[in-house]
C-alpha positions in Angstrom: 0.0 0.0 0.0 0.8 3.8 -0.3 -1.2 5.5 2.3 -2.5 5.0 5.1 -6.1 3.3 5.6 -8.1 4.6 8.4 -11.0 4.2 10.7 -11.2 6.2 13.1 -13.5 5.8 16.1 -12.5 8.2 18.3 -13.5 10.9 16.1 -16.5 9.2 15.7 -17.6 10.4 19.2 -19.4 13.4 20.0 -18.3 16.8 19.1 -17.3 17.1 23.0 -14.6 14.5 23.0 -12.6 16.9 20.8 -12.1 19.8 18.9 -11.2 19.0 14.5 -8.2 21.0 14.2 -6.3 20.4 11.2 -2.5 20.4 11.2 -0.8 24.0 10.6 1.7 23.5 7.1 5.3 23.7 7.6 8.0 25.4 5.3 10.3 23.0 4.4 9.5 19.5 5.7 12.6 17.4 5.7 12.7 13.7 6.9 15.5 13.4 10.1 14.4 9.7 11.3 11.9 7.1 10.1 10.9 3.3 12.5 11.0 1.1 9.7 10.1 -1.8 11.2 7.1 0.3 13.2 5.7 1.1 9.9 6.0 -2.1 8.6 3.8 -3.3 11.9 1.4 -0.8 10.9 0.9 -1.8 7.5 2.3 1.1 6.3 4.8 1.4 3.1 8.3 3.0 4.4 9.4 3.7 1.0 5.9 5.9 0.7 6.8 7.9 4.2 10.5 8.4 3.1 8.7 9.8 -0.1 7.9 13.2 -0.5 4.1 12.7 -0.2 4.5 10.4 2.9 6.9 13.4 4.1 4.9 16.1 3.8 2.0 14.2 5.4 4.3 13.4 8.7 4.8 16.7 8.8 1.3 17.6 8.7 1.4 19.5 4.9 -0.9 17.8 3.3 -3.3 14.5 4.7 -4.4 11.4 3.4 -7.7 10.2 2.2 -9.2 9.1 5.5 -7.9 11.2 7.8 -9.7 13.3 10.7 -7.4 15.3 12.2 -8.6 16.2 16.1 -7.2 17.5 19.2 -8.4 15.3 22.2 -9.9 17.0 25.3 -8.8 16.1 28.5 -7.9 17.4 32.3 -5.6 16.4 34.8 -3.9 16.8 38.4 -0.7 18.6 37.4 1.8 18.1 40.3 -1.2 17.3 42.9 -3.5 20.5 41.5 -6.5 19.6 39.7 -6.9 21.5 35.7 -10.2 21.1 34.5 -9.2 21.8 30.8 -6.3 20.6 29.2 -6.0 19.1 26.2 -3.3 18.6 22.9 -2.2 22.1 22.9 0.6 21.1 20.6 -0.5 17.7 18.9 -3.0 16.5 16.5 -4.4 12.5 15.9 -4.9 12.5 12.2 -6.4 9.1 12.5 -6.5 5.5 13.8 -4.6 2.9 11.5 -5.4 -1.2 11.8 -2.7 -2.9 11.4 -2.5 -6.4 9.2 -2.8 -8.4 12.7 -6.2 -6.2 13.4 -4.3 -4.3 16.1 -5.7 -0.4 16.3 -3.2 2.6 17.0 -3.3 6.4 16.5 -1.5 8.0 14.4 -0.5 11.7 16.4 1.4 14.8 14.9 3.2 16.0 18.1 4.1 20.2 17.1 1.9 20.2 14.8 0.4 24.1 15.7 -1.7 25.6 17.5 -5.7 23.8 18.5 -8.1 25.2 20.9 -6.7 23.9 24.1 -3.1 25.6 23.4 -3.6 28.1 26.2 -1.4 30.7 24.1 1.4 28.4 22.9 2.8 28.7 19.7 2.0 24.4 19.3 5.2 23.8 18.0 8.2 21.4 19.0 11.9 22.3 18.7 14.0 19.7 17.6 15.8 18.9 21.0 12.3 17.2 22.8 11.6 15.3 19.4 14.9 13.3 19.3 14.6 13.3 23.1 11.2 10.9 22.7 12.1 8.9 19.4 14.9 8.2 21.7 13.5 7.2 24.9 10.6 5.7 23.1 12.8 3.2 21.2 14.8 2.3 24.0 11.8 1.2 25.8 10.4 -0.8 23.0 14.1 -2.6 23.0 14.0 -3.0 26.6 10.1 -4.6 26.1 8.7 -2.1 27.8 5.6 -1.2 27.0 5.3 2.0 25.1 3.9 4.6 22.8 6.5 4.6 19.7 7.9 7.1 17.4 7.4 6.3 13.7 9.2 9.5 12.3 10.9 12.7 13.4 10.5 15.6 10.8 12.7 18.7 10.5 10.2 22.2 9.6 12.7 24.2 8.6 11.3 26.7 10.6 12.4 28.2 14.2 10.7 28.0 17.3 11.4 29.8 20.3 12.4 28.2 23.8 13.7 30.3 26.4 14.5 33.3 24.7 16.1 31.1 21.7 15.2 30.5 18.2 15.8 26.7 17.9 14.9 24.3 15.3 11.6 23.2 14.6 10.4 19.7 14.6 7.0 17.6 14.3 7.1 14.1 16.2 4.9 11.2 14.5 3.6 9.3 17.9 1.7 5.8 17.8 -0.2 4.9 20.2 -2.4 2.0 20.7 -4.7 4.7 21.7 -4.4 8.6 23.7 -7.2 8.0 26.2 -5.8 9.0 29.5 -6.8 9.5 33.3 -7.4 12.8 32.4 -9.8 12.0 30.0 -11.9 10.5 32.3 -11.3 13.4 34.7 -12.6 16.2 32.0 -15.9 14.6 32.1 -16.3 13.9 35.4 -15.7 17.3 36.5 -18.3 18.1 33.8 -20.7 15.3 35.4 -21.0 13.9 32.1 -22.4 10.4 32.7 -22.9 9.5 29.2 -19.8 10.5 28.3 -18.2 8.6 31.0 -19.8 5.7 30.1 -18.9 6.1 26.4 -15.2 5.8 27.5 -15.6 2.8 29.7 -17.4 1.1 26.6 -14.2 2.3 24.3 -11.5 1.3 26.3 -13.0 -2.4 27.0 -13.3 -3.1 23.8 -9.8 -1.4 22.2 -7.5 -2.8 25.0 -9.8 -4.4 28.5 -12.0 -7.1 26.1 -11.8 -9.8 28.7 -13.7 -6.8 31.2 -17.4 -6.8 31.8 -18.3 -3.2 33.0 -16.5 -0.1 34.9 -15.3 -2.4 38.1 -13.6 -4.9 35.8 -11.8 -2.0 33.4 -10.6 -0.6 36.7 -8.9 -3.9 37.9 -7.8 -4.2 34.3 -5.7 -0.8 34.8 -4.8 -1.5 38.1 -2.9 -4.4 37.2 -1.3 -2.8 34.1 -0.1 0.0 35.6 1.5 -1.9 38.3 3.3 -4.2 36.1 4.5 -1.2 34.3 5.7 1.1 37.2 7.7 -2.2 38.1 9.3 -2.0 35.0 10.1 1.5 34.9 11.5 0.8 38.5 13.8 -2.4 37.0 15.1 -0.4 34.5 16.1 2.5 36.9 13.6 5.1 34.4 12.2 8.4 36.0 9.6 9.9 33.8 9.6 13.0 35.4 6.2 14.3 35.0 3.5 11.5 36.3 0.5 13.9 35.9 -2.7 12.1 35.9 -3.0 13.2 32.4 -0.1 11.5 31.5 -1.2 7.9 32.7 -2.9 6.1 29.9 -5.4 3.6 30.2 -3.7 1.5 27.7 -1.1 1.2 30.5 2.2 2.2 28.0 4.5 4.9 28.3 3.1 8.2 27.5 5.0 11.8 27.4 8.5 11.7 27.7 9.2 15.0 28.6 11.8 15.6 31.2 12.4 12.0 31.5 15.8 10.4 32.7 17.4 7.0 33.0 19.3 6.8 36.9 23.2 6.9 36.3 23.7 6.6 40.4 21.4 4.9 42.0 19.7 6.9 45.0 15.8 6.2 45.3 15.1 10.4 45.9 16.8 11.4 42.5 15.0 13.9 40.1 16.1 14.9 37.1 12.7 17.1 35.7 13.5 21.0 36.0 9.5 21.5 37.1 9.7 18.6 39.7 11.2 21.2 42.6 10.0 19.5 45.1 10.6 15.5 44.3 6.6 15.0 44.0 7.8 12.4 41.1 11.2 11.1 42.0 12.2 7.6 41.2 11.0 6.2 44.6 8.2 8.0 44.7 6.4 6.2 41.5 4.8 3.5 42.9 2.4 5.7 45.2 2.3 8.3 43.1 1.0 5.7 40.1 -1.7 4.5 42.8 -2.6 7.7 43.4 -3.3 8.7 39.8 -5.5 5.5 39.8 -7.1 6.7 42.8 -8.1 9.5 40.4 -9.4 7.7 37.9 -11.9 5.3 40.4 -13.4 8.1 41.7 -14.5 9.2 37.9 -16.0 5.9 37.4 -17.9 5.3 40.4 -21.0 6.5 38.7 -20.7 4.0 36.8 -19.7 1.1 39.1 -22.8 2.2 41.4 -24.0 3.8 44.2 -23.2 5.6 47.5 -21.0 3.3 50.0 -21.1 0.4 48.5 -19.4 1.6 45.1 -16.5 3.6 46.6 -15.9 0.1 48.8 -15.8 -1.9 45.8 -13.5 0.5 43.6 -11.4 0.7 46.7 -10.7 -2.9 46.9 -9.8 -3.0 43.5 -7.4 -0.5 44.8 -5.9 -1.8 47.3 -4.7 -4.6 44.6 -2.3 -2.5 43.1 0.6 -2.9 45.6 0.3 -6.7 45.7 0.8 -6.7 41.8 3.5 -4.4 42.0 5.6 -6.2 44.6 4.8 -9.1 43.1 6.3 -8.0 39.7 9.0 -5.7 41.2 10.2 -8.7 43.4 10.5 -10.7 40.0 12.3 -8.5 38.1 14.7 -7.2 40.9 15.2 -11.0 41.8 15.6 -11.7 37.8 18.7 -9.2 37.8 20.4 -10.4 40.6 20.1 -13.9 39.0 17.5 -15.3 40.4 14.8 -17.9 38.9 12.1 -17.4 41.3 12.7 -14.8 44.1 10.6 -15.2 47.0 10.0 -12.2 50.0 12.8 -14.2 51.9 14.9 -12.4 48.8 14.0 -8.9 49.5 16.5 -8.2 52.4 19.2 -9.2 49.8 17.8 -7.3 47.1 17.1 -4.0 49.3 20.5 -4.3 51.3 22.3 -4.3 47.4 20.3 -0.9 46.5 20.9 0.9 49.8 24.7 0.2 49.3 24.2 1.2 45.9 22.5 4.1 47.1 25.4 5.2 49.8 28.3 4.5 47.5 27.5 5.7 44.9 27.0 3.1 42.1 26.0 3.3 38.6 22.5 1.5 38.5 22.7 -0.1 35.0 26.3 -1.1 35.3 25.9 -2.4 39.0 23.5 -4.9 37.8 24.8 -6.0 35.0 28.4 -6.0 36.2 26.7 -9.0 38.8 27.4 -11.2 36.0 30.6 -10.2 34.8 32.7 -9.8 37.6 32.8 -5.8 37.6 30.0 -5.1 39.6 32.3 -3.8 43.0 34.3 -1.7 40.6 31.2 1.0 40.5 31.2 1.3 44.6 33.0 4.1 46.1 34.3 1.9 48.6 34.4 -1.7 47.1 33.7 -2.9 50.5 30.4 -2.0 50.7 29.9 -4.9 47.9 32.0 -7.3 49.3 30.6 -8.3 52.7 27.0 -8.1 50.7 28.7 -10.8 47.8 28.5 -13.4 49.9 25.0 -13.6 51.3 23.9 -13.4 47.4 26.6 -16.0 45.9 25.2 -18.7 48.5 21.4 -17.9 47.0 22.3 -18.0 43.5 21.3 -21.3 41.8 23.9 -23.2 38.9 26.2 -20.9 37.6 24.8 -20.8 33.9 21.3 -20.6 34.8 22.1 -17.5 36.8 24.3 -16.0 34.6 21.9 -16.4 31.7 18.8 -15.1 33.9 21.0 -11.9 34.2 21.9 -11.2 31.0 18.4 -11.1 30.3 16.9 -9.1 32.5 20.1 -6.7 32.8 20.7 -4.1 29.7 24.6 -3.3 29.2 23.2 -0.3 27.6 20.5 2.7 28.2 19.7 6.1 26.6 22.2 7.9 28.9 21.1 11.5 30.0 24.7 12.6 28.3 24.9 10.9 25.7 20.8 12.1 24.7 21.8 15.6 24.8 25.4 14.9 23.5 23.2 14.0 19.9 20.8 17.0 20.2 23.3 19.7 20.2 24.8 17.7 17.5 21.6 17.3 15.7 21.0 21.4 15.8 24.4 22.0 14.3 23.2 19.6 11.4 25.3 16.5 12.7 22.3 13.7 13.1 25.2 10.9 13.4 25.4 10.7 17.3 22.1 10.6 16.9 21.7 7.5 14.5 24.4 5.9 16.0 22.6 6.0 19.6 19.2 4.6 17.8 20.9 1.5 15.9 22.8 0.6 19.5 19.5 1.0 21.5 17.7 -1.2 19.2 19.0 -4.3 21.4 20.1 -2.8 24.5 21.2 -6.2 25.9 23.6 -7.4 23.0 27.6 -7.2 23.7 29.1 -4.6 21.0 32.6 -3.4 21.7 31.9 -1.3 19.0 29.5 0.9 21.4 31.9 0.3 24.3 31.6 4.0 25.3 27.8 4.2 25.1 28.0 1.6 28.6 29.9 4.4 30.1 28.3 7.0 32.7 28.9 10.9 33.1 32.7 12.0 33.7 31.7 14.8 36.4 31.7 17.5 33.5 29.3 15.7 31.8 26.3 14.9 34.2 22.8 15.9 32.9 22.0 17.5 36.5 18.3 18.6 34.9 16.1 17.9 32.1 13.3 19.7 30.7 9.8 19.3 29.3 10.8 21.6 26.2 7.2 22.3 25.7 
């Protein structure tokens, strides 16, 4: 095929779910990055998006036959404080694709102009926060994380100004397997919308929850998925920086990387985000803070799940159910990369006493863990020590030498989307040099394969070089 081939529910929804906002054209639309292999998943041609016509449609120039471009409404708890209205200020789904397989995703121009829920913003992207999430995003998808994707990055040839700055401008292609978020479910509720509430419940059992049989269910359904997946964003030591509620997505994937980070010392208080001043979404704090946001979203269904009492007892059982899950999945994977087959809770003194001497002496998180099975794990302590009288507790627990050593290669990456080495390719990237960039893609694509080749990409910060903030670069 040529184009894409859509059917698009969402804006199939009443007027109130959205507002129809066509993308605004760009100068000079030039192709910087495309995913292949996404757009083969998609059904998509990448010989007809590497094309002129497929480039001027990523960057929002011209659109397909098919396409409905909208702006999704939504609201949100924003650092604790509750926005009624917030919506894609900056991004634009021109559609829903089905893949071959019958899978359904959106297909979202991110700094793509102006909508109505821009609040004054320009709705562009620069170019820095674009490679930023094709980055992140395809780390995660190598590390089998669940995630929205980046399908292509497009240059405007246009400027957009950050901070006083005229920086280059760039529109981000996101897939999705769909953009329905906590918040969503929030904007109606503050609206007392019933019907529309109930609309959403319907839509999101059958896209992702089909085994669920009403609100209650779809809430254990996302209770469970968002556990599993803060547990995995714990394993893999990744902070996203800004867990607003409207950045929690029912599918239960990675949504928004904005002023994301992966850990390079492990400490359980670290924040990275520039708007996170006072650690409301540090590392540690995600589990909690991913309960809370669920929290939110219970209280929008219990219209729906019934009445009085007994509804907000029934939603708050389903509740209590997250930490179990998440323990549950967070014991596996921490006992996976310390080379263990089946961890049980008599494992978690050894696995916590490892991360609080990690935490006191300094140690690189990635490399600690996967140094456990090449020898060069003490090597990342300030004072070796610390590791040595905690070796042996954990050498006497480990099962057959291979077994363990292959259960940590497995669940350990050698490599991860470094906070240096990320902006090391976007100030490349604006002086016209993409290959640190394409260099960091290809070696991300299998995070957990040995390449001498990308020897220096396992490395963390020299002192000059820490990333000590990041930013939302909205």
């Amino acid at each position: 095929m040529t184009q894409p081939r859509f059917d698009n529910s969402y804006a199939r929804l009443p007027d109130r779910f959205f507002a129809r906002q066509a993308p605004t054209p760009v100068r000079a639309p030039r192709l910087i990055a495309l995913n292949r292999p996404l757009a083969e998943r998609l059904g998509l041609d990448p010989d007809w998006l590497a094309s002129e016509d497929g480039v001027a449609m990523l960057a929002g120039n011209t659109l397909p036959e098919g396409a409905e471009p909208i702006a999704q409404a939504y609201a949100g708890h924003q650092f604790g404080g509750f926005v009624p209205q917030l919506g894609d200020g900056r991004a634009v789904m021109i559609g829903e694709v089905v893949a071959p397989d019958g899978a359904r995703f959106d297909l979202q121009l991110k700094g793509s102009g102006p909508t109505p829920f821009s609040r004054r913003g320009d709705g562009r992207a620069w170019l820095g926060p674009v490679l930023r999430e094709y980055l992140m995003s395809a780390a995660f998808a190598g590390l089998g994380l669940p995630t929205t994707q980046a399908l292509a990055a497009v240059a405007t040839g246009e400027r957009v100004v950050r901070d006083g700055f005229a920086r280059p401008g760039a529109v981000l292609t996101r897939v999705a397997a769909s953009h329905v978020r906590v918040g969503t479910f929030q904007y109606f509720s503050a609206r007392g919308d019933i019907d529309a509430l109930r609309t959403l419940c319907n839509l999101m059992i059958s896209r992702h929850y089909p085994e669920a049989d009403g609100p209650l269910s779809l809430l254990e359904a996302v209770v469970a998925a968002q556990a599993r997946l803060i547990a995995g964003w714990m394993a893999m030591g990744f902070i996203h920086g800004v867990m607003n509620t409207d950045n929690m997505a029912i599918s239960g994937e990675t949504i928004d990387f904005g002023p994301c980070a992966f850990l390079d010392a492990y400490h359980p208080r670290k924040v990275f985000s520039s708007i996170d001043t006072q650690g409301r979404y540090a590392y540690g704090n995600q589990p909690q803070i991913a309960l809370w946001n669920l929290a939110q979203f219970a209280s929008c269904l219990l219209p729906l799940i019934g009445e009085g009492e007994a509804a907000v007892e029934e939603a708050s059982a389903v509740l209590d159910g997250f930490i179990p899950i998440y323990q549950g999945e967070w014991l596996r994977r921490f006992g996976a990369k310390i080379g263990l087959a089946a961890a049980t809770e008599a494992d978690l003194p050894l696995i916590e006493s490892l991360l609080e001497r990690m935490a006191s002496e300094g140690a690189d998180f990635t490399r600690s863990f996967r140094g456990l099975s090449t020898g060069r794990a003490r090597d990342e302590f300030t004072d070796p020590a610390a590791f040595d009288t905690w070796a042996p507790g954990w050498q006497a627990r480990l099962g057959p030498a291979a077994e363990a050593q292959a259960i940590m290669a497995a669940a350990n990456p050698i490599r991860i989307p470094r906070n240096h080495r990320i902006e090391q390719a976007i100030e490349a990237a604006v002086g016209e040099d993409f290959a640190p960039f394409e260099r960091l893609m290809v070696a991300l694509a299998d995070p957990f394969a040995e390449n001498p080749d990308w020897a220096d990409l396992e490395i963390g910060p020299w002192p000059e070089e820490r990333v000590a903030r990041t930013f939302c670069g909205t």
